[in-house]
RODREN-289280 format. One line per field, with one value per residue: residue in one letter; x, y, z of N, C-alpha, C, CB in turn; residue number from 1. Coordinates in Angstrom, 2 decimals, padded with zeros to 5 digits. Glycine has a CB too. Example, Ala and Ser with C-alpha at 12.3 -4.5 7.8 and 13.67 -1.06 7.14 Angstrom:
! residues 2
residuo A | S;
nX 013.19 | 012.85;
nY -005.69 | -002.25;
nZ 007.80 | 007.08;
caX 012.30 | 013.67;
caY -004.50 | -001.06;
caZ 007.80 | 007.14;
cX 013.20 | 012.90;
cY -003.30 | 000.03;
cZ 007.80 | 007.87;
cbX 011.31 | 014.08;
cbY -004.47 | -000.60;
cbZ 009.05 | 005.72;
num 1 | 2;
END
This chain:
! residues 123
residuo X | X | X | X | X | X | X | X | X | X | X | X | X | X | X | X | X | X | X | X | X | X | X | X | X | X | X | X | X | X | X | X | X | X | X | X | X | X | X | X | X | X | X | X | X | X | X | X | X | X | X | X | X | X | X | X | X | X | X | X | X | X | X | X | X | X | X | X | X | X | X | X | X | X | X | X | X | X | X | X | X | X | X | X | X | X | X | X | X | X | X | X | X | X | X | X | X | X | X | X | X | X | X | X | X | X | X | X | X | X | X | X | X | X | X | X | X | X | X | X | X | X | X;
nX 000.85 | 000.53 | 001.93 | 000.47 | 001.21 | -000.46 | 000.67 | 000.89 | -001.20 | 000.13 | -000.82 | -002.42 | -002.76 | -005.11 | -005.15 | -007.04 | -009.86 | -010.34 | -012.43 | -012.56 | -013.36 | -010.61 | -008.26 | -007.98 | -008.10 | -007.00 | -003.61 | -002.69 | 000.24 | 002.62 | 002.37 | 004.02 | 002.08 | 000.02 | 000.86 | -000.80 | -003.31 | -003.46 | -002.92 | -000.77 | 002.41 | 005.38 | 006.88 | 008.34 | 006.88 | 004.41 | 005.96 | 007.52 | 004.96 | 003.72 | 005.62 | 005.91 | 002.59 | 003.19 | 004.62 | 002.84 | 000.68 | 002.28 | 003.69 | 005.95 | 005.87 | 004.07 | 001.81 | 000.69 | -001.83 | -002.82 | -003.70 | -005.74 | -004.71 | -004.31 | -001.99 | 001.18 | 003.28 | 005.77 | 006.35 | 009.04 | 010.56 | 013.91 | 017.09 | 016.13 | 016.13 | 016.34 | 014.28 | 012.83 | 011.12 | 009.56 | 008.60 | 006.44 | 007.90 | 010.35 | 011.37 | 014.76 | 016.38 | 016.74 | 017.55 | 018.90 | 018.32 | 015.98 | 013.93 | 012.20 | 009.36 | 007.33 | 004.87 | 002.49 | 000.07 | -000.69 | -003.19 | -004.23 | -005.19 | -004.85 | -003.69 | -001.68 | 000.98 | 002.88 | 005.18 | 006.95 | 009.61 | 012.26 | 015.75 | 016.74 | 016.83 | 016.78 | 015.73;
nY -001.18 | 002.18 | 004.89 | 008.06 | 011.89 | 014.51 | 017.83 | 020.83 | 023.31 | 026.15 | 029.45 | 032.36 | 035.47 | 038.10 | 040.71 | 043.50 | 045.44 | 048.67 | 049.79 | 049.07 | 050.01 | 049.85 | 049.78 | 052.66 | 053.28 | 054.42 | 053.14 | 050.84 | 050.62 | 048.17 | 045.23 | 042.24 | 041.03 | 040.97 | 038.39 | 036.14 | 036.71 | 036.77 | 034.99 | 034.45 | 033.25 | 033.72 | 036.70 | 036.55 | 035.06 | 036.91 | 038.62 | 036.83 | 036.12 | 038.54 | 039.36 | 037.00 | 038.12 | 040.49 | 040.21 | 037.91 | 040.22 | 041.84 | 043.63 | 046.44 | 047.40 | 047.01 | 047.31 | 046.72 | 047.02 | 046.91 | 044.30 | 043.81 | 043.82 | 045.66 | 047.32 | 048.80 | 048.00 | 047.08 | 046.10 | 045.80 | 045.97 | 045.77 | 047.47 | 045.88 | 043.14 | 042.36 | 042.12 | 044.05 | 043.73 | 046.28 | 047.06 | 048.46 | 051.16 | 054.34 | 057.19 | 058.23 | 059.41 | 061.92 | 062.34 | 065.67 | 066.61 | 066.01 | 064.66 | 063.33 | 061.33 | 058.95 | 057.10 | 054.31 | 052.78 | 049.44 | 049.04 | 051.13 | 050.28 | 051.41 | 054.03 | 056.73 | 058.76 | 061.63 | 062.15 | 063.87 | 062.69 | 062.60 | 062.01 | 059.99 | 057.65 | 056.69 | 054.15;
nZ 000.00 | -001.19 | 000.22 | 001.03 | 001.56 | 002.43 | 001.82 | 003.52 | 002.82 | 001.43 | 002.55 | 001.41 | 000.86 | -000.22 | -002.50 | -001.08 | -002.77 | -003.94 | -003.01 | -000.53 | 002.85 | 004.65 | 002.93 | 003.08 | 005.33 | 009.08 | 010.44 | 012.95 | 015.17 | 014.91 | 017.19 | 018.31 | 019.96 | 017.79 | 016.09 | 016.69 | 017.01 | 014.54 | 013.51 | 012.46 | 012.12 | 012.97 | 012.29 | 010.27 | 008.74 | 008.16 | 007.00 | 004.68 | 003.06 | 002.67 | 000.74 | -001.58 | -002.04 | -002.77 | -004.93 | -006.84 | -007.49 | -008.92 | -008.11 | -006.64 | -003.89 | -000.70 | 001.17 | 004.43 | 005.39 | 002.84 | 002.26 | 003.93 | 006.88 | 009.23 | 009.98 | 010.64 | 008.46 | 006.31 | 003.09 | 000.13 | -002.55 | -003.45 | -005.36 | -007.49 | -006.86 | -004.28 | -001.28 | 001.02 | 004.42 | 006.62 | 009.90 | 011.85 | 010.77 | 010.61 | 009.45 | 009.37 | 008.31 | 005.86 | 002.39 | 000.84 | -001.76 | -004.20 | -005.78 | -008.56 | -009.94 | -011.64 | -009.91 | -008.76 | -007.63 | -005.79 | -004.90 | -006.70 | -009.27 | -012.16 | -011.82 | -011.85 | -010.46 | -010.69 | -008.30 | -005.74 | -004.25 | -001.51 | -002.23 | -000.91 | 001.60 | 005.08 | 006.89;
caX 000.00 | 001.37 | 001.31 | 000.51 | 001.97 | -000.22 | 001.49 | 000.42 | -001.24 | 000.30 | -001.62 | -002.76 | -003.10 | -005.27 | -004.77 | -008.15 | -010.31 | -009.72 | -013.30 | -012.77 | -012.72 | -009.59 | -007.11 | -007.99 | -008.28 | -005.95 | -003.04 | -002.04 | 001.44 | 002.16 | 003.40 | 004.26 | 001.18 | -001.09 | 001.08 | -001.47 | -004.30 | -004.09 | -002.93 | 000.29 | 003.70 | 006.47 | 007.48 | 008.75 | 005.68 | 004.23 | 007.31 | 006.94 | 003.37 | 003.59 | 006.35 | 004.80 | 001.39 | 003.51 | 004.87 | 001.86 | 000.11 | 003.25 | 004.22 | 007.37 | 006.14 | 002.85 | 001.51 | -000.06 | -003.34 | -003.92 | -004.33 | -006.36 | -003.84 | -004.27 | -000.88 | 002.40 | 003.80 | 004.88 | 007.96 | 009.35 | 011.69 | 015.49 | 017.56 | 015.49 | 016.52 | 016.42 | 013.23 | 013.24 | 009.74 | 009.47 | 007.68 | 006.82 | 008.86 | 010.44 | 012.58 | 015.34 | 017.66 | 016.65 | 018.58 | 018.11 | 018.00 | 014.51 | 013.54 | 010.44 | 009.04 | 006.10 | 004.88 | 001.66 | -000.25 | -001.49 | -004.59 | -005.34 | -003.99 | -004.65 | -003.57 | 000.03 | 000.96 | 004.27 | 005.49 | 008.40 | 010.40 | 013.81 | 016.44 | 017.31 | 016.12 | 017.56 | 014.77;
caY 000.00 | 003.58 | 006.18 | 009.79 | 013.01 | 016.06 | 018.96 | 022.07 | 024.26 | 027.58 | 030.72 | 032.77 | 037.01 | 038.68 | 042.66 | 044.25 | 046.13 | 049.83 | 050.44 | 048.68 | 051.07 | 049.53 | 050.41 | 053.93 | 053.99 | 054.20 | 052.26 | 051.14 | 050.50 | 046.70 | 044.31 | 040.87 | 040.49 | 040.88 | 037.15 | 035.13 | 037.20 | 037.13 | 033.27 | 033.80 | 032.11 | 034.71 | 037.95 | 035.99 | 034.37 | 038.09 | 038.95 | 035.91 | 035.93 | 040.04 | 039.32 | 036.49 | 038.71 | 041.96 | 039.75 | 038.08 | 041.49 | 042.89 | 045.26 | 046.59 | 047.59 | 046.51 | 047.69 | 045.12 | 047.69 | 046.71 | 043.14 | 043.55 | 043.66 | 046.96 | 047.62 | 049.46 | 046.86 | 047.29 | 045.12 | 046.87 | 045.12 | 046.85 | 046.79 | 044.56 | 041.78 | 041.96 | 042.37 | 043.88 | 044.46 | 046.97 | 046.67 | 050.13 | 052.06 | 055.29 | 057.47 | 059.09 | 060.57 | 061.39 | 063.72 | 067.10 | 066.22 | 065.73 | 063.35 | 063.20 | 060.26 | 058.57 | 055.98 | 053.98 | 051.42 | 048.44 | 049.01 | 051.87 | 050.28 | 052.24 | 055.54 | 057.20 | 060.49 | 062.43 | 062.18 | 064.59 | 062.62 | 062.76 | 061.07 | 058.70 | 057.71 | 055.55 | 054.10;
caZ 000.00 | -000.77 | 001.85 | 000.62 | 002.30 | 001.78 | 002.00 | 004.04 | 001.82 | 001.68 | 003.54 | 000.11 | 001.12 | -001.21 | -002.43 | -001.54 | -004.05 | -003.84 | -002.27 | 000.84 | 003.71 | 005.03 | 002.68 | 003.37 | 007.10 | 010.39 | 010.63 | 014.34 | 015.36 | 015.25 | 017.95 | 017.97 | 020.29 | 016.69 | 015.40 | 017.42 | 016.88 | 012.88 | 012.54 | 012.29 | 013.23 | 013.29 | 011.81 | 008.58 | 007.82 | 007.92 | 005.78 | 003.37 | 002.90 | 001.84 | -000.36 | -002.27 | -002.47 | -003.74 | -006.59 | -007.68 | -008.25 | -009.89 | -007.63 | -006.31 | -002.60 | -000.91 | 002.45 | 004.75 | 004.77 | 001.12 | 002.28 | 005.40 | 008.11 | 009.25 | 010.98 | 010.22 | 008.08 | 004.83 | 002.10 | -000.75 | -003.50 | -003.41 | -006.26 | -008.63 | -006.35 | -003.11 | -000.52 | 002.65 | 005.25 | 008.01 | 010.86 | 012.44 | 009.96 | 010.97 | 008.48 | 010.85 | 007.98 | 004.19 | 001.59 | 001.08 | -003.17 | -004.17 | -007.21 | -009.50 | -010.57 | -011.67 | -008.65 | -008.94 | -005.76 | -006.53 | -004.69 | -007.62 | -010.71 | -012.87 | -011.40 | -011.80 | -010.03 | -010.52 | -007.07 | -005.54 | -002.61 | -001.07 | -003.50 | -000.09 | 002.90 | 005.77 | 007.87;
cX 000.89 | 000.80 | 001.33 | 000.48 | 001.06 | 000.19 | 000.66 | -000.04 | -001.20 | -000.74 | -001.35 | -003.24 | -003.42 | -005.60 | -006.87 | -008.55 | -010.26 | -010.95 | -013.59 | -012.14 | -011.18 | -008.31 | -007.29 | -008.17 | -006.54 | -005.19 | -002.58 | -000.64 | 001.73 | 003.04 | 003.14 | 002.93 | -000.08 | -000.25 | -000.24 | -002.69 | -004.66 | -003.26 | -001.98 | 001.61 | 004.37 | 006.48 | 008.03 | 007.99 | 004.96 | 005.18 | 007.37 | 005.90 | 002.89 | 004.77 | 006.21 | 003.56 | 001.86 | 003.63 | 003.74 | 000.55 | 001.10 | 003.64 | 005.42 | 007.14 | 004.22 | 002.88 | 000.76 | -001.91 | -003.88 | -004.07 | -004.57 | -005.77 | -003.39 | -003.08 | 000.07 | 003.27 | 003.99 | 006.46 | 008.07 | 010.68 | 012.93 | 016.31 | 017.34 | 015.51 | 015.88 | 014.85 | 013.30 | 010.93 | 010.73 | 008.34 | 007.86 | 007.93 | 009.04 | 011.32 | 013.17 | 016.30 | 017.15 | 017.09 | 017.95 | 017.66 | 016.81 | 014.65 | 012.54 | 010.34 | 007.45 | 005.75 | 003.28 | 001.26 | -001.04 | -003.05 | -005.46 | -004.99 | -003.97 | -004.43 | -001.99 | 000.30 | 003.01 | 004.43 | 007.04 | 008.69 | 011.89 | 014.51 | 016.82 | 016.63 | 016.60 | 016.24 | 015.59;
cY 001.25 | 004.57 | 007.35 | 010.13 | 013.73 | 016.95 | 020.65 | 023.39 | 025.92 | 028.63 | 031.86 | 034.36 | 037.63 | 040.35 | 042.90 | 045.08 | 047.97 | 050.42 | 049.85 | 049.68 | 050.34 | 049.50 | 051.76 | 054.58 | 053.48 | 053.05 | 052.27 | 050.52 | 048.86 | 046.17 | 043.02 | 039.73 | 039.71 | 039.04 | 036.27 | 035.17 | 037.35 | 036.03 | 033.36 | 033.34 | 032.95 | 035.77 | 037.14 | 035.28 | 035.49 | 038.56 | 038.16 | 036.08 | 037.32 | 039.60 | 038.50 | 037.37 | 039.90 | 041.00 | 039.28 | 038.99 | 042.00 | 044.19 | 045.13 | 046.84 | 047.18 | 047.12 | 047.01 | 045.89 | 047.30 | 045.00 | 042.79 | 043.57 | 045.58 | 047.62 | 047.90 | 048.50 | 046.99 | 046.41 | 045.71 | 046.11 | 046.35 | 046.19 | 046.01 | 043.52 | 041.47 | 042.35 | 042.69 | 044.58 | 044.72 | 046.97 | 047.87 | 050.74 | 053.59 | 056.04 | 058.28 | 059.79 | 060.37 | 063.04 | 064.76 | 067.36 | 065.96 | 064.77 | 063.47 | 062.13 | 059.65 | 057.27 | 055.64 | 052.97 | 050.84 | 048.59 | 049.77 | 051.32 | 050.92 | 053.94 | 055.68 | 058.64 | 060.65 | 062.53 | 062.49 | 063.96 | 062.97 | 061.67 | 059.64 | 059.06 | 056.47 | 055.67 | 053.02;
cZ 000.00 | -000.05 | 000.83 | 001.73 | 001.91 | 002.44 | 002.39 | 002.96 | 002.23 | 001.79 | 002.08 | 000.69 | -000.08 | -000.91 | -002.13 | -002.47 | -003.02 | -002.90 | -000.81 | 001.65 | 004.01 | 004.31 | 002.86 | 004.66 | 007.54 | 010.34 | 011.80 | 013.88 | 015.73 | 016.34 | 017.65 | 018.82 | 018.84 | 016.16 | 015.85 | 016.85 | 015.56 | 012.21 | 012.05 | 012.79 | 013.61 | 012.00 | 010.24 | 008.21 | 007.54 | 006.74 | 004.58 | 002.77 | 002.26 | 000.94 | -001.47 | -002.68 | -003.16 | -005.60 | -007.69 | -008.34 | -008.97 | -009.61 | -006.97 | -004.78 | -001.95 | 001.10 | 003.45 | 005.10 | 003.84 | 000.94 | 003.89 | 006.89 | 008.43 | 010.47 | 010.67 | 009.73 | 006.48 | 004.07 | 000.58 | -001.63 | -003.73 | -005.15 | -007.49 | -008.00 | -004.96 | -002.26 | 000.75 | 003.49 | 006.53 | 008.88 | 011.70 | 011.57 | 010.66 | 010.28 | 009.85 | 009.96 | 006.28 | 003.61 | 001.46 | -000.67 | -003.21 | -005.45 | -007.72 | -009.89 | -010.87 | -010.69 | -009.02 | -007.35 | -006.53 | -006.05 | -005.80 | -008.78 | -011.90 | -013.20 | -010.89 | -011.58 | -010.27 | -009.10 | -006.89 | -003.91 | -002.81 | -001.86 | -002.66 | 001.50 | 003.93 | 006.95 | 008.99;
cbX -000.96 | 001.80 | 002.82 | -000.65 | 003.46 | -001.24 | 002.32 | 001.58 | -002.47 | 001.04 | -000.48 | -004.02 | -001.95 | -006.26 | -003.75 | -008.40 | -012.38 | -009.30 | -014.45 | -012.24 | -013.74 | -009.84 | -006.63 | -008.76 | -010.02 | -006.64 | -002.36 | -002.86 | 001.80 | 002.25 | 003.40 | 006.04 | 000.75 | -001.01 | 002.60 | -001.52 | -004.30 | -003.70 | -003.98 | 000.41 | 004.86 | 008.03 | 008.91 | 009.98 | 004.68 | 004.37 | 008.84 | 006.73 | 002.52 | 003.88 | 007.35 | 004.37 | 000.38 | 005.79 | 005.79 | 001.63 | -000.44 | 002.69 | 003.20 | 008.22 | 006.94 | 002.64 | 001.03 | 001.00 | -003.41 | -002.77 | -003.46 | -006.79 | -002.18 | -005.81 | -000.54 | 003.05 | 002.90 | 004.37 | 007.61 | 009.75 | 010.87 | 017.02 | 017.87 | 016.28 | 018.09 | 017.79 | 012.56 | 015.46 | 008.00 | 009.67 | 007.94 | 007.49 | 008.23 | 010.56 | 012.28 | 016.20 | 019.85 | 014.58 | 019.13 | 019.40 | 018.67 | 013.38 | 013.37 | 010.06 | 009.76 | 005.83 | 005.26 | 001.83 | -001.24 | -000.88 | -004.83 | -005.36 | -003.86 | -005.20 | -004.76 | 000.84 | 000.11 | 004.31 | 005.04 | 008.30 | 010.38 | 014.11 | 018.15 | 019.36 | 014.47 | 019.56 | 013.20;
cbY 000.00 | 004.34 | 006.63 | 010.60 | 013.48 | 016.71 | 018.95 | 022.50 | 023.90 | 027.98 | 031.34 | 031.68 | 037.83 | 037.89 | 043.79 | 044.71 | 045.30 | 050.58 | 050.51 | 047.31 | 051.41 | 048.65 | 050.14 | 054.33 | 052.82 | 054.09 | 052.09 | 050.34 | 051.54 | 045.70 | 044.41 | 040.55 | 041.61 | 042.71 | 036.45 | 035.26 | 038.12 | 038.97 | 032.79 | 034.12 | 030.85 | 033.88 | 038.70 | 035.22 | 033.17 | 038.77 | 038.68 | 034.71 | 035.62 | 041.75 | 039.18 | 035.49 | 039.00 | 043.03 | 038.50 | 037.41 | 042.61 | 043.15 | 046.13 | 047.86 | 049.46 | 044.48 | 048.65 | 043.98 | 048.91 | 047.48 | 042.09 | 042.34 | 042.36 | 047.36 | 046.89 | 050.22 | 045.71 | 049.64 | 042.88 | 048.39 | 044.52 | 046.20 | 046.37 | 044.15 | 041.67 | 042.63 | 041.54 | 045.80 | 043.22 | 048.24 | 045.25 | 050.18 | 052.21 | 055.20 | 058.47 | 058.07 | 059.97 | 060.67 | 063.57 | 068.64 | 065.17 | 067.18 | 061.82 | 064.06 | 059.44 | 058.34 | 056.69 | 053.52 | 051.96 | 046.88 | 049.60 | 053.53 | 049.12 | 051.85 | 055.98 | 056.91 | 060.87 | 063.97 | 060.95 | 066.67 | 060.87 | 062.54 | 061.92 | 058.64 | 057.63 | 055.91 | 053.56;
cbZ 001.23 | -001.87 | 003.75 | -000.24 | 002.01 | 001.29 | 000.54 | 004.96 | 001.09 | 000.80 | 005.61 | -000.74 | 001.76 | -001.88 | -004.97 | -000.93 | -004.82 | -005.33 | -003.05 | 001.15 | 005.28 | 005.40 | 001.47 | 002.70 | 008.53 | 011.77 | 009.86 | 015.84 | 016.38 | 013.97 | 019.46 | 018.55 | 021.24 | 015.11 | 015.84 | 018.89 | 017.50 | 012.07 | 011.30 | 011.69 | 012.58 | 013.50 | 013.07 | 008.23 | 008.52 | 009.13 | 006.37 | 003.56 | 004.50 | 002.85 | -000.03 | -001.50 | -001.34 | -003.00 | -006.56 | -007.41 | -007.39 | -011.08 | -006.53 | -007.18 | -002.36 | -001.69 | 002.35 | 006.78 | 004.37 | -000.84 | 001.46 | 005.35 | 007.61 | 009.48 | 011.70 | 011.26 | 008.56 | 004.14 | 001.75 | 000.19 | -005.34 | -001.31 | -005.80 | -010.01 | -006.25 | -002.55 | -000.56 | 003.17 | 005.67 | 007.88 | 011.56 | 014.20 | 008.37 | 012.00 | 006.72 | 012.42 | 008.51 | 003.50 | 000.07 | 001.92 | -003.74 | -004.30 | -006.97 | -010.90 | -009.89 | -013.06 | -006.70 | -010.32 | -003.76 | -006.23 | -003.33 | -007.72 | -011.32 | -013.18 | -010.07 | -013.24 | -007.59 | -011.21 | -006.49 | -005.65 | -001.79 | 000.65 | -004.32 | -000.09 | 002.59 | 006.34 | 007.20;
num 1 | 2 | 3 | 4 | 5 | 6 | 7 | 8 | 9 | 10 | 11 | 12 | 13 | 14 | 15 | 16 | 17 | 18 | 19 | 20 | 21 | 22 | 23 | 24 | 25 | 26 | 27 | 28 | 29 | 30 | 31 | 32 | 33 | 34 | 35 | 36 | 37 | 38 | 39 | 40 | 41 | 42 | 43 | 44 | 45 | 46 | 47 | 48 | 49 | 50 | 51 | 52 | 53 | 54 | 55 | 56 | 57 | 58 | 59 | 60 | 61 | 62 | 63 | 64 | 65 | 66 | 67 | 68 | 69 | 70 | 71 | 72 | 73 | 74 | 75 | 76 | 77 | 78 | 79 | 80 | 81 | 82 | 83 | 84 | 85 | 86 | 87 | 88 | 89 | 90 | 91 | 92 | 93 | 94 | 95 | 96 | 97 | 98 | 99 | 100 | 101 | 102 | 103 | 104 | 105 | 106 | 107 | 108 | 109 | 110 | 111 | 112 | 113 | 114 | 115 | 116 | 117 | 118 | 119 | 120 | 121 | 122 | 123;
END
């Protein structure tokens, strides 16, 4: 007789639609109390689980607001390569250069603003 294994099926975070209040409201400040309270394991299953959901929308930064987790939490692709999430973000030093660019959110997708930030920012 053969034994089957199934395999834990991966925890799937979807982007809300643009008219749900909750990408447009209050974000609180997160602690590690909220893991328990929103089913999950650690800080890198939070961190996995947004970085997986940025990519399969096709975005470069994703906010954990725009998939229901309404808490200072957000992962952002560096480089082309690399991925990093913050948890409570705080900028504490950014240039005095400004930049223009065109920036888009996945929650609007089809909306692109000229946006003037700081050329750098060290959070």
């Amino acid at each position: 007789m053969t034994e089957f294994k199934l395999e834990k099926k991966e925890r799937e975070l979807r982007l809300l639609p643009s008219n749900d209040p909750r990408v447009m409201s209050s974000i609180a400040p997160w602690t590690d109390d909220l893991l328990k309270e929103h089913n999950f394991k650690d800080r890198k299953e939070v961190s996995d689980l947004m970085f997986k959901t940025m990519l399969r929308y096709g975005g470069i930064g994703l906010s954990a607001n725009q998939i229901g987790i309404p808490f200072k939490v957000f992962s952002m692709m560096v480089n082309n390569k690399d991925v990093i999430c913050c948890f409570n973000p705080k900028i504490i030093k950014e240039s005095d250069e400004q930049v223009i660019f065109s920036e888009g959110c996945l929650s609007f997708p089809q909306l692109f603003l000229k946006i003037k930030r700081p050329d750098r920012k060290s959070v």
